[in-house]
PDB file of N, CA, C, O and CB in Angstrom:
ATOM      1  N   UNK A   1     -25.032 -19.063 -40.537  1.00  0.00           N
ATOM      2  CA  UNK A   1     -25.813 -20.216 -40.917  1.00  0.00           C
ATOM      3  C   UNK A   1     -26.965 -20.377 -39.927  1.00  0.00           C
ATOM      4  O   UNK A   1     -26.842 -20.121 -38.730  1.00  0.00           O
ATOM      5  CB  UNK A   1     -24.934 -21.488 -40.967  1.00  0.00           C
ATOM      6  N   UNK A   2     -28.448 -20.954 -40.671  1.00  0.00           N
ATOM      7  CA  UNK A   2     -29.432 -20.699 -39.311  1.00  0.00           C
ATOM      8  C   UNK A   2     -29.248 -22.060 -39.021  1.00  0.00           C
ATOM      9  O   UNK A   2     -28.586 -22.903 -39.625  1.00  0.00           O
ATOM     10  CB  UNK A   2     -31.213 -20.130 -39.448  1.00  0.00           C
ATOM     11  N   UNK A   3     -30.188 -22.183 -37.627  1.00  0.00           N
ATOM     12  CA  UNK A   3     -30.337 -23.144 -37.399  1.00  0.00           C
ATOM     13  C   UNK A   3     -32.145 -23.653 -37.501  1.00  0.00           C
ATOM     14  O   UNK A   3     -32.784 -24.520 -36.905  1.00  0.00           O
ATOM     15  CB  UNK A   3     -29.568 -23.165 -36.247  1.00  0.00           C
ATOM     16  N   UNK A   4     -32.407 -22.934 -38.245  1.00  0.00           N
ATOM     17  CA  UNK A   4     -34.122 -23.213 -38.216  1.00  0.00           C
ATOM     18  C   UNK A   4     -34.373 -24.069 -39.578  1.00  0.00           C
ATOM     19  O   UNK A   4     -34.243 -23.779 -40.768  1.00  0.00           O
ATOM     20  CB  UNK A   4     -35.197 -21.542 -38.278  1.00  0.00           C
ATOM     21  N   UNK A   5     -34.710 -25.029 -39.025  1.00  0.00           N
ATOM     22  CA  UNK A   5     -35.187 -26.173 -40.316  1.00  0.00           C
ATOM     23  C   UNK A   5     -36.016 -25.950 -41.275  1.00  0.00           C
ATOM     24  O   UNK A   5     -37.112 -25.502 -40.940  1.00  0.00           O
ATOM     25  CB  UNK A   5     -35.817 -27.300 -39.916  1.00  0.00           C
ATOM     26  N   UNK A   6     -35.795 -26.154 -42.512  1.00  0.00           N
ATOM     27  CA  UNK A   6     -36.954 -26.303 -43.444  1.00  0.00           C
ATOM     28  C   UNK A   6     -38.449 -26.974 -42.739  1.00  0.00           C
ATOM     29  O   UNK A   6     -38.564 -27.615 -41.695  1.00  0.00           O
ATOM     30  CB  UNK A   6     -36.378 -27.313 -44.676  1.00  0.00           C
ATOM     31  N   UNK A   7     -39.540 -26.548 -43.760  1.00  0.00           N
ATOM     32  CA  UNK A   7     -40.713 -26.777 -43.591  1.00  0.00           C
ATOM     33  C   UNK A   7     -40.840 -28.491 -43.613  1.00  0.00           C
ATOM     34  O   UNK A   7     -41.248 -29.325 -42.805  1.00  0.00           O
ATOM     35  CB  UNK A   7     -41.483 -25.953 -44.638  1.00  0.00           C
ATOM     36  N   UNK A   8     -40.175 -28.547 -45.190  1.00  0.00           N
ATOM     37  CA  UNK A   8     -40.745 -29.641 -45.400  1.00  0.00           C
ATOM     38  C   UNK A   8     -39.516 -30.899 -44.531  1.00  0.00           C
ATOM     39  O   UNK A   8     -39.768 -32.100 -44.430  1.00  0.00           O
ATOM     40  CB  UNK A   8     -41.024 -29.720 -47.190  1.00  0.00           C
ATOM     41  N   UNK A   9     -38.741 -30.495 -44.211  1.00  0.00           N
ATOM     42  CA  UNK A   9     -37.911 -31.149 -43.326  1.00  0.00           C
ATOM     43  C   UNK A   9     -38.595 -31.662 -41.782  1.00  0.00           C
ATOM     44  O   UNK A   9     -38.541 -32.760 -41.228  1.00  0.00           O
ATOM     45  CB  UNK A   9     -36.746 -30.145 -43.148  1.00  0.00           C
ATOM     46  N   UNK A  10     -39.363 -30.142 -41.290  1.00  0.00           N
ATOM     47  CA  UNK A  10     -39.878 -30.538 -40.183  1.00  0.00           C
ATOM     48  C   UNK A  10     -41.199 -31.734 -40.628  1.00  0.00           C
ATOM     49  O   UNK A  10     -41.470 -32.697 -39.910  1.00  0.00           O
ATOM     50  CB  UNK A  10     -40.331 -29.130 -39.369  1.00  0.00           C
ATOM     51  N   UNK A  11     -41.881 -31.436 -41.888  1.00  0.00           N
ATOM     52  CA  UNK A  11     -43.028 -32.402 -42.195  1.00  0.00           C
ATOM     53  C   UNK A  11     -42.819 -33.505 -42.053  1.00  0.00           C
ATOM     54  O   UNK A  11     -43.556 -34.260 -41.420  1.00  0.00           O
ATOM     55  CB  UNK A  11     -43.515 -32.412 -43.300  1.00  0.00           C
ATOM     56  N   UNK A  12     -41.485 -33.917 -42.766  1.00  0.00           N
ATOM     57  CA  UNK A  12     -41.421 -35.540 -43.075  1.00  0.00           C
ATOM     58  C   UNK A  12     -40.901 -35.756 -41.333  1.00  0.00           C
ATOM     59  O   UNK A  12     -41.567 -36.581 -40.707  1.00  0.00           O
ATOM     60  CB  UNK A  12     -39.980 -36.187 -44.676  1.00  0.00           C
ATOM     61  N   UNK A  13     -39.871 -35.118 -40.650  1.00  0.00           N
ATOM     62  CA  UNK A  13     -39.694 -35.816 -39.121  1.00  0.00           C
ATOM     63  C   UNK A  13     -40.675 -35.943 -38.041  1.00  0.00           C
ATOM     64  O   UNK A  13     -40.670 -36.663 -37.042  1.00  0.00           O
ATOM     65  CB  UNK A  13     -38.737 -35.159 -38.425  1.00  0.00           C
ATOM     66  N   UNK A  14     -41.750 -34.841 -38.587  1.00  0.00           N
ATOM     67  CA  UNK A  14     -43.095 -35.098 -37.768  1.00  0.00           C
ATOM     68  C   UNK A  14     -44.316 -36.351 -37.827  1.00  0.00           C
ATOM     69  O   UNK A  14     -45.403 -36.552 -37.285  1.00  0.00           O
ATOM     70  CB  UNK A  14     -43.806 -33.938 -38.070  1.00  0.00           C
ATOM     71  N   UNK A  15     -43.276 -37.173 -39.006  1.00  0.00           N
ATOM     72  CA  UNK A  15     -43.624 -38.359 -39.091  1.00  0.00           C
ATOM     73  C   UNK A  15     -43.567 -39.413 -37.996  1.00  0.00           C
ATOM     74  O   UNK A  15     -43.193 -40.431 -38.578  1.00  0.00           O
ATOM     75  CB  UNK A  15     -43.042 -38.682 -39.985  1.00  0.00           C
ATOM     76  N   UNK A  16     -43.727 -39.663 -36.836  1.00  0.00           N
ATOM     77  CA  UNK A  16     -43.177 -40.494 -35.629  1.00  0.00           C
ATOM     78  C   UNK A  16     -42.919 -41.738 -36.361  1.00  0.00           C
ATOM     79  O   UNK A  16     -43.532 -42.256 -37.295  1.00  0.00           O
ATOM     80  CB  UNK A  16     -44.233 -40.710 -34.274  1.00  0.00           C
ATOM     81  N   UNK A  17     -41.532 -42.212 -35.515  1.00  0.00           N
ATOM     82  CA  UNK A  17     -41.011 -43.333 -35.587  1.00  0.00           C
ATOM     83  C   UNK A  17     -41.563 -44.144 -34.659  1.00  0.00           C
ATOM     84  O   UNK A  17     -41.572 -43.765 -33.488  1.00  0.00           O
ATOM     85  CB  UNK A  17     -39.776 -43.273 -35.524  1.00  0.00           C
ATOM     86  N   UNK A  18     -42.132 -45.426 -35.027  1.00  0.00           N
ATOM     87  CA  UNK A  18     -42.783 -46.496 -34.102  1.00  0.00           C
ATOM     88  C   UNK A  18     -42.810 -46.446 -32.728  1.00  0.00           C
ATOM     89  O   UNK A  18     -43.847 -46.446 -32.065  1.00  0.00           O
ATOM     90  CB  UNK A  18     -42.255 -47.639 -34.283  1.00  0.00           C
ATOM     91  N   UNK A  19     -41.378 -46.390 -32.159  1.00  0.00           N
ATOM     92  CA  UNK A  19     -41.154 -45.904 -30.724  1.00  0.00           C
ATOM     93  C   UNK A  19     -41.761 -44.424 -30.210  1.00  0.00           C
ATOM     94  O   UNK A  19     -41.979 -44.049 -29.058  1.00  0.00           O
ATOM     95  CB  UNK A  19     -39.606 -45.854 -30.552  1.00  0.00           C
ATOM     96  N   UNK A  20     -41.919 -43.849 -31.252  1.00  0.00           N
ATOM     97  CA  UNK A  20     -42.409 -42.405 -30.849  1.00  0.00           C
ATOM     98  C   UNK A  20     -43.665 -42.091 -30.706  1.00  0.00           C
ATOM     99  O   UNK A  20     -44.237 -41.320 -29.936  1.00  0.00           O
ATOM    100  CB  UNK A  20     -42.055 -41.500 -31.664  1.00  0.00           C
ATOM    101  N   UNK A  21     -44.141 -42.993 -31.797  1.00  0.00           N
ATOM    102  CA  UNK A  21     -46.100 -43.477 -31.636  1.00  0.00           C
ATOM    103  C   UNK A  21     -46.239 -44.106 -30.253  1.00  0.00           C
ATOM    104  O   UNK A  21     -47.104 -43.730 -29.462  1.00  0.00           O
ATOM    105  CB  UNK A  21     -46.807 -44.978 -32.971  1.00  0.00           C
ATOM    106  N   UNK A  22     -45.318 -45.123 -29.970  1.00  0.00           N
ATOM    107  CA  UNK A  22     -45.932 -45.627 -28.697  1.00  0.00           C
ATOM    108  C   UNK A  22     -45.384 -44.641 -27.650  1.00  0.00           C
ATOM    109  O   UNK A  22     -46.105 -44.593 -26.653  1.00  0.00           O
ATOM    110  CB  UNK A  22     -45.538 -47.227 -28.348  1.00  0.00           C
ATOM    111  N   UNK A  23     -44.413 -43.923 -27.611  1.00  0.00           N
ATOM    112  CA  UNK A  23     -44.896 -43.009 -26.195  1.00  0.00           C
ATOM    113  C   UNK A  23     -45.582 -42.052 -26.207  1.00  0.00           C
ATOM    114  O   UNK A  23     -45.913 -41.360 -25.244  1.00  0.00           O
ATOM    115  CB  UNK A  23     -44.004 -42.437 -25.482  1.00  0.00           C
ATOM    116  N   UNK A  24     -45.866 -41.928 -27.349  1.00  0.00           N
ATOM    117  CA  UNK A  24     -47.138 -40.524 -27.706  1.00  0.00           C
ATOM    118  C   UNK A  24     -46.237 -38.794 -27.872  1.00  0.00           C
ATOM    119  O   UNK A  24     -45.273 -38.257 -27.326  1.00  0.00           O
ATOM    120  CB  UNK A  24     -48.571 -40.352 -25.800  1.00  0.00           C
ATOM    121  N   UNK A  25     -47.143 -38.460 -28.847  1.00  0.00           N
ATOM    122  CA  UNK A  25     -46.567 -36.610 -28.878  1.00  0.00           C
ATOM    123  C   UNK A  25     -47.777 -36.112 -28.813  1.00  0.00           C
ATOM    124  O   UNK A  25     -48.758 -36.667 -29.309  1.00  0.00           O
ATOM    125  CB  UNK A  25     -45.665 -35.828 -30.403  1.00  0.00           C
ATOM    126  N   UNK A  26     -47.806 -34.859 -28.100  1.00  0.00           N
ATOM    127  CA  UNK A  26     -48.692 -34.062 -28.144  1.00  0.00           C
ATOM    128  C   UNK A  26     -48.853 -33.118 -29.545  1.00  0.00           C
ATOM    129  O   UNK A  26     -49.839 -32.649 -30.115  1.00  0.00           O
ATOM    130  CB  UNK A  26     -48.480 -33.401 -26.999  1.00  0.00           C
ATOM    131  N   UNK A  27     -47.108 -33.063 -29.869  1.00  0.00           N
ATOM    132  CA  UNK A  27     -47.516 -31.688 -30.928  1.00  0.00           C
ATOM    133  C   UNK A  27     -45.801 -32.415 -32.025  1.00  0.00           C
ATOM    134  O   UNK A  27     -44.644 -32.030 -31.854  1.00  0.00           O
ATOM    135  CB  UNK A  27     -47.349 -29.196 -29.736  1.00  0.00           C
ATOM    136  N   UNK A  28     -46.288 -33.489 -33.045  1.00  0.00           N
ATOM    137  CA  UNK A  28     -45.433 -33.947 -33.442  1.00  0.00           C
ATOM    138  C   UNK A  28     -44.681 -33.134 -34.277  1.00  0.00           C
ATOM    139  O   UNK A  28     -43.576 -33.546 -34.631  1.00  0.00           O
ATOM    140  CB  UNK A  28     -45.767 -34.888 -33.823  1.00  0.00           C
ATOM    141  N   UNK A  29     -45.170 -31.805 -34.742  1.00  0.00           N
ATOM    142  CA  UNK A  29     -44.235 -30.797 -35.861  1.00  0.00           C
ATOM    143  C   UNK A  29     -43.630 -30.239 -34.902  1.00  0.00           C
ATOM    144  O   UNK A  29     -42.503 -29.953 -35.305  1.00  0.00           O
ATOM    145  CB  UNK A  29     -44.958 -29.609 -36.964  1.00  0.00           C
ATOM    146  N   UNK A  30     -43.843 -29.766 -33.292  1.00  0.00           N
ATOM    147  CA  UNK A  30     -43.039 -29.017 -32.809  1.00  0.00           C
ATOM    148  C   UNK A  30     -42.062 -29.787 -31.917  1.00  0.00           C
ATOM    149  O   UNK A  30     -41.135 -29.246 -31.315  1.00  0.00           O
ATOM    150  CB  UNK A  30     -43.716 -28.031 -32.231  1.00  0.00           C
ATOM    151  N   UNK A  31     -42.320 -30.975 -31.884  1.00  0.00           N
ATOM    152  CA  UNK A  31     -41.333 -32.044 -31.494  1.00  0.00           C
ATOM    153  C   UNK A  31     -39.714 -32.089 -32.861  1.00  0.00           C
ATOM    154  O   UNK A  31     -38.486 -32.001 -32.835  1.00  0.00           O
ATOM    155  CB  UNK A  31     -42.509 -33.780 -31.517  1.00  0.00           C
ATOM    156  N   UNK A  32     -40.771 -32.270 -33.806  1.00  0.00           N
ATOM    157  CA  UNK A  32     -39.692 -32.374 -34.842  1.00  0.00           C
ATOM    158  C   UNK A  32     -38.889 -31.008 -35.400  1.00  0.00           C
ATOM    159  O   UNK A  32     -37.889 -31.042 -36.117  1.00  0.00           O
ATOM    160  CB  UNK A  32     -40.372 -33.038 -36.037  1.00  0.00           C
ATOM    161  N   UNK A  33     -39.514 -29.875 -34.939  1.00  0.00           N
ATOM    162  CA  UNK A  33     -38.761 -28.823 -35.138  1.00  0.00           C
ATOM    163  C   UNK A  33     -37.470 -28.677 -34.321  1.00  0.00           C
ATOM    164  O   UNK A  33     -36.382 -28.503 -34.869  1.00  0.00           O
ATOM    165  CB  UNK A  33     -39.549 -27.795 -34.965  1.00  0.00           C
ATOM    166  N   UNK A  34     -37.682 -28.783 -32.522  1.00  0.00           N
ATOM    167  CA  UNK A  34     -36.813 -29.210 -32.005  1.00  0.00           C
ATOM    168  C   UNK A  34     -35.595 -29.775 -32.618  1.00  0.00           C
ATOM    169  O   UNK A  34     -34.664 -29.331 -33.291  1.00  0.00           O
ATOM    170  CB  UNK A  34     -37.302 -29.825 -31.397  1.00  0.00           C
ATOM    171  N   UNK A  35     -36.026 -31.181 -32.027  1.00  0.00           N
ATOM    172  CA  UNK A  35     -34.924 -32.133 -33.147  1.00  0.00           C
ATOM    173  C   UNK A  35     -34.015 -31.668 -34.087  1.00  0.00           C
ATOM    174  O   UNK A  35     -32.801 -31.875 -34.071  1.00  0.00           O
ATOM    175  CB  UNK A  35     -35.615 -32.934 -34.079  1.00  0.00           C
ATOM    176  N   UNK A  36     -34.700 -30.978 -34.978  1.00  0.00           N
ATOM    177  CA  UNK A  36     -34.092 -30.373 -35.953  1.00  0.00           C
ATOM    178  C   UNK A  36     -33.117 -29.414 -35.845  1.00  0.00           C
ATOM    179  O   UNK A  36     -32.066 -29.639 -36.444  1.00  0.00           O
ATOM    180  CB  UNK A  36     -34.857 -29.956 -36.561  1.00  0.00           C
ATOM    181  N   UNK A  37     -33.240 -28.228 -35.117  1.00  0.00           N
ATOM    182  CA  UNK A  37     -33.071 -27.152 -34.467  1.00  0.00           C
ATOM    183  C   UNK A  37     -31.648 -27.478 -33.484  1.00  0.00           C
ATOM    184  O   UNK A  37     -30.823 -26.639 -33.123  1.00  0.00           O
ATOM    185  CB  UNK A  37     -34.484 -26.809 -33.704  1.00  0.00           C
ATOM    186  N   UNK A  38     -31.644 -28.635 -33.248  1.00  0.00           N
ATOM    187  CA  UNK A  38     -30.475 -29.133 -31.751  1.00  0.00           C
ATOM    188  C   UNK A  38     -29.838 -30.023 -33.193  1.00  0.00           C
ATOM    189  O   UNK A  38     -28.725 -29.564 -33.450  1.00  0.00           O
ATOM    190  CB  UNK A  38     -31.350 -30.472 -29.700  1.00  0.00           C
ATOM    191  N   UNK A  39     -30.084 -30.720 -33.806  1.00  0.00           N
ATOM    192  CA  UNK A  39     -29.383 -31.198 -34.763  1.00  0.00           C
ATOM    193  C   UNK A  39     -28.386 -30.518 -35.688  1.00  0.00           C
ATOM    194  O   UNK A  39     -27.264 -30.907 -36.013  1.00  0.00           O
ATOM    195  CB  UNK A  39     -30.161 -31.660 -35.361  1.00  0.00           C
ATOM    196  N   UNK A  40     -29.196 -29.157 -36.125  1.00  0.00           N
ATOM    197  CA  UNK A  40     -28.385 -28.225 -37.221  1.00  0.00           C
ATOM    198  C   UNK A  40     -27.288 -27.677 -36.034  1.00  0.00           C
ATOM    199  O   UNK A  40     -26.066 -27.703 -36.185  1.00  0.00           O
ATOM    200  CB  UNK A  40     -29.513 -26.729 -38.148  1.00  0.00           C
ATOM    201  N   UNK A  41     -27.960 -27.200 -34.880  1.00  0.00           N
ATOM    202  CA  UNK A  41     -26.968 -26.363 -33.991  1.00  0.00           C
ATOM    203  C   UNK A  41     -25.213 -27.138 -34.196  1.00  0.00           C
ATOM    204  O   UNK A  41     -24.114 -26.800 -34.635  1.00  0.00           O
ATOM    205  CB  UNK A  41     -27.654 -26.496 -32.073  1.00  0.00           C
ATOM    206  N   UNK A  42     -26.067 -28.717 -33.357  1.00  0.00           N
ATOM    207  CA  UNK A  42     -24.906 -29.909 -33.039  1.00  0.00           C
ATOM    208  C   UNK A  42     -24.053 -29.498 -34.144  1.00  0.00           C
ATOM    209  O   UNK A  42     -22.990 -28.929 -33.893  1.00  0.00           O
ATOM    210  CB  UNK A  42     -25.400 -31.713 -33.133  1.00  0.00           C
ATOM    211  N   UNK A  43     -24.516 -29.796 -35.689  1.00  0.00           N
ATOM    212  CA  UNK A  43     -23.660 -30.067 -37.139  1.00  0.00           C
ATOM    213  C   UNK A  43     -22.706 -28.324 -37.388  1.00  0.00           C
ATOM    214  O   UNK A  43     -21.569 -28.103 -37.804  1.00  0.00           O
ATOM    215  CB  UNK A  43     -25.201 -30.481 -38.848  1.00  0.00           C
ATOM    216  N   UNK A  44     -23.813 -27.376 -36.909  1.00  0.00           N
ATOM    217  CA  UNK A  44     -23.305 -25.730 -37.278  1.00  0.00           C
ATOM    218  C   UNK A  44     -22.340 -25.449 -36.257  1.00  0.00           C
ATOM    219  O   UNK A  44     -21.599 -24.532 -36.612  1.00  0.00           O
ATOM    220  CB  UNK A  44     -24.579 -24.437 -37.198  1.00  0.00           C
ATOM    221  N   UNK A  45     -22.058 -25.932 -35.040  1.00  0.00           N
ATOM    222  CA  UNK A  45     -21.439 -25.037 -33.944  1.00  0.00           C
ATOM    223  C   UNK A  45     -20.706 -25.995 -32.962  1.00  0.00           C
ATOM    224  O   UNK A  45     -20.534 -25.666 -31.788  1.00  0.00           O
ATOM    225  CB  UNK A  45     -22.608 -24.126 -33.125  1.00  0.00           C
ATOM    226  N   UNK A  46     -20.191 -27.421 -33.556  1.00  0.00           N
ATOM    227  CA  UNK A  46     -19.582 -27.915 -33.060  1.00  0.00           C
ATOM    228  C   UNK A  46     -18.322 -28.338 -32.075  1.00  0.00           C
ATOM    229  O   UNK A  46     -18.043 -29.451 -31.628  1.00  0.00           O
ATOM    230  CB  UNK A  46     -19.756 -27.982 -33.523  1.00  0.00           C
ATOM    231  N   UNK A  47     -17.629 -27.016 -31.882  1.00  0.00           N
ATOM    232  CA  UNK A  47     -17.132 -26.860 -30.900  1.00  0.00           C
ATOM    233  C   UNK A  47     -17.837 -26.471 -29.551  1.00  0.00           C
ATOM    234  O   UNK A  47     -17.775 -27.033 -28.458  1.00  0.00           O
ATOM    235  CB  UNK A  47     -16.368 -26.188 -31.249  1.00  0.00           C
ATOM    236  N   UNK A  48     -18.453 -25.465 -29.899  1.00  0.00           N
ATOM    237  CA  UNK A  48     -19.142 -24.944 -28.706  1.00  0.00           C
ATOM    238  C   UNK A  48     -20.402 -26.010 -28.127  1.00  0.00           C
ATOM    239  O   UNK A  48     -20.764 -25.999 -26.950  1.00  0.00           O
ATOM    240  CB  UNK A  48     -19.769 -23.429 -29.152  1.00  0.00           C
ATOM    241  N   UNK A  49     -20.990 -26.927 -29.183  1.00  0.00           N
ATOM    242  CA  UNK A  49     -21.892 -27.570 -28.238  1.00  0.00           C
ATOM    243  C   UNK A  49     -21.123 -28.923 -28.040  1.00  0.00           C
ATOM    244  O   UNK A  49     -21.713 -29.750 -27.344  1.00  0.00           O
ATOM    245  CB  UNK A  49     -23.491 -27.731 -28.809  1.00  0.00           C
ATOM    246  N   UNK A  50     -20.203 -29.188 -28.417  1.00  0.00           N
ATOM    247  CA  UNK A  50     -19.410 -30.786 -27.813  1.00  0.00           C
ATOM    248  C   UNK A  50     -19.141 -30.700 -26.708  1.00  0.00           C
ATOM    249  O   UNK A  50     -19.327 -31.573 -25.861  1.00  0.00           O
ATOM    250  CB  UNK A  50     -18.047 -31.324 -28.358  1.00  0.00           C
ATOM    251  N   UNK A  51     -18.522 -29.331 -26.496  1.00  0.00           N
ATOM    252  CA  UNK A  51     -18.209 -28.808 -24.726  1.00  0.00           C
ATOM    253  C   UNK A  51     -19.315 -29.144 -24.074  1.00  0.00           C
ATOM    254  O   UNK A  51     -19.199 -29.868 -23.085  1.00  0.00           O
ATOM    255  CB  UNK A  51     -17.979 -27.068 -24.349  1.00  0.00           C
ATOM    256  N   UNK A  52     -20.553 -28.709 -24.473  1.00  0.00           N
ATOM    257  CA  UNK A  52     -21.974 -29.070 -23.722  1.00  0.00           C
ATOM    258  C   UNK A  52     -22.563 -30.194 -23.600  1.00  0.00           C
ATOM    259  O   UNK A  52     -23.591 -30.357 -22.944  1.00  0.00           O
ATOM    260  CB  UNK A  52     -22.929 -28.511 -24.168  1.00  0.00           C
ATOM    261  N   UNK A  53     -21.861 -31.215 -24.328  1.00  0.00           N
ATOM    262  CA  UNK A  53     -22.925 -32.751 -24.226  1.00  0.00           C
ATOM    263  C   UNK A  53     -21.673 -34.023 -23.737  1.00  0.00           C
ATOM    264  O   UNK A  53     -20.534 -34.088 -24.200  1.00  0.00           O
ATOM    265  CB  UNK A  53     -23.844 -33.313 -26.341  1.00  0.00           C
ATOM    266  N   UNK A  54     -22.235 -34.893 -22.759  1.00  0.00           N
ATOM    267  CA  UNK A  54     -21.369 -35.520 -22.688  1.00  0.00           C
ATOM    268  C   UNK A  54     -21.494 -36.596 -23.391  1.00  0.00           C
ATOM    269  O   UNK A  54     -20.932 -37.598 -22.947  1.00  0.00           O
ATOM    270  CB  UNK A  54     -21.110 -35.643 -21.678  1.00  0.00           C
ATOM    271  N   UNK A  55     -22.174 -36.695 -24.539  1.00  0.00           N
ATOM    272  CA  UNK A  55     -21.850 -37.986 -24.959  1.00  0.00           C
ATOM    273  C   UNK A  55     -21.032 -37.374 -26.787  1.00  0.00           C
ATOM    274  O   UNK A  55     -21.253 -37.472 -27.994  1.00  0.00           O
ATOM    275  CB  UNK A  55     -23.633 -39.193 -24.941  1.00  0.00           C
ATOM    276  N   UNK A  56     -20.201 -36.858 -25.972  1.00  0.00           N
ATOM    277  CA  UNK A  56     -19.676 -36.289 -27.722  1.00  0.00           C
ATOM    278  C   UNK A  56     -17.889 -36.619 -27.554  1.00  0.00           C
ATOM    279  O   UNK A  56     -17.658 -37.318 -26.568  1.00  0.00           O
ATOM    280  CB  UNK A  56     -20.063 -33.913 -28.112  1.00  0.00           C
ATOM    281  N   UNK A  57     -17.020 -36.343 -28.116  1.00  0.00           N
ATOM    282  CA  UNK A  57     -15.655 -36.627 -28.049  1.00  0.00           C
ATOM    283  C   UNK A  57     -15.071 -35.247 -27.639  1.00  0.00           C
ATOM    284  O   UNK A  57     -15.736 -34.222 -27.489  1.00  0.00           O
ATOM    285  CB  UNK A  57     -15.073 -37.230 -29.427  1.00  0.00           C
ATOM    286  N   UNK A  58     -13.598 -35.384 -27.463  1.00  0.00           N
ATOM    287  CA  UNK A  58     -13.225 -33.918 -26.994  1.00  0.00           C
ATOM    288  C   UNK A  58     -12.444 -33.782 -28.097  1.00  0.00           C
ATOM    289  O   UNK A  58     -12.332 -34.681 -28.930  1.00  0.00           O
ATOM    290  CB  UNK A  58     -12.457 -33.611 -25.494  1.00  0.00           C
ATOM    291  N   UNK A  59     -11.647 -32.260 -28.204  1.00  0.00           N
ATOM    292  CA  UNK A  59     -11.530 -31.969 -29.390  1.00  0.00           C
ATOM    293  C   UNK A  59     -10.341 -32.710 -29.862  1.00  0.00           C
ATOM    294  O   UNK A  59     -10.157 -32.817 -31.074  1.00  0.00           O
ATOM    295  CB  UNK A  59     -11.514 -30.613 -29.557  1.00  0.00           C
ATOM    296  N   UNK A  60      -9.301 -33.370 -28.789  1.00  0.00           N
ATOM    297  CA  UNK A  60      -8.240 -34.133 -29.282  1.00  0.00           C
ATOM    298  C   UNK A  60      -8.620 -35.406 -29.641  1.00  0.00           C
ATOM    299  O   UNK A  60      -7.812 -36.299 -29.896  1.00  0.00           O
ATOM    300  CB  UNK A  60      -7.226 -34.209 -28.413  1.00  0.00           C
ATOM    301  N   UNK A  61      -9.926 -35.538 -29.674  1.00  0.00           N
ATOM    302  CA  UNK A  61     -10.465 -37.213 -29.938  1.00  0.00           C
ATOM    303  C   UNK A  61     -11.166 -37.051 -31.635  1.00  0.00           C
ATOM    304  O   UNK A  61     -11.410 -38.091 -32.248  1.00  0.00           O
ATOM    305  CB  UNK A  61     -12.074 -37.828 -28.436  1.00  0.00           C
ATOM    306  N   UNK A  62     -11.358 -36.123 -32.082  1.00  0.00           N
ATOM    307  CA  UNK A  62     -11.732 -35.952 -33.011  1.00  0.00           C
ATOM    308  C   UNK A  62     -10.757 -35.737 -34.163  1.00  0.00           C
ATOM    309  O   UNK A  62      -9.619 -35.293 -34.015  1.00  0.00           O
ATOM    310  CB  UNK A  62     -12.472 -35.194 -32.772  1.00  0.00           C
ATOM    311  N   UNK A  63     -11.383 -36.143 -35.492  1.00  0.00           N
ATOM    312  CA  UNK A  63     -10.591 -36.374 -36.620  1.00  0.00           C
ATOM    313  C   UNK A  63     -10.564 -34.673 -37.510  1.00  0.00           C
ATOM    314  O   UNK A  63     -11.563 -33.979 -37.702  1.00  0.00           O
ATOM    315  CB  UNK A  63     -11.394 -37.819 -37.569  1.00  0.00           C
ATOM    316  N   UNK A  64      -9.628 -34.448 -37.786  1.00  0.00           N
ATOM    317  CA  UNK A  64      -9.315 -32.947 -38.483  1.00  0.00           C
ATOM    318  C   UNK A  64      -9.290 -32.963 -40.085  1.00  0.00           C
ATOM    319  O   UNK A  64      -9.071 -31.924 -40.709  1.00  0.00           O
ATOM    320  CB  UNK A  64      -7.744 -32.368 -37.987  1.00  0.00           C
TER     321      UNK A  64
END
């Protein structure tokens, strides 16, 4: 499964959210590609990146 976002996926998130206008982007499609990119990973490979973030549950905290 990739983790590289659709086009038009990155279009519409390169939309800034109010908070995102006010701190400014330099390059809002490659901001939102990101995003995207760490999002699919998070949803595709969830064991391996929960280990990596601490704001995630461990695997006995999670529902099966």
């Amino acid at each position: 499964m990739s983790n590289q976002p659709d086009e038009d996926d990155v279009r519409t998130r390169a939309e800034l959210l109010a908070e995102e206008r006010r701190a400014g982007s330099d390059d809002p499609e490659a901001q939102a590609e990101a995003i995207l990119e760490e999002s699919a990973e998070r949803t595709n490979e969830p064991d391996r990146t929960g280990v990596e973030s601490v704001q995630t549950s461990t695997p006995d905290e999670r529902p099966s």
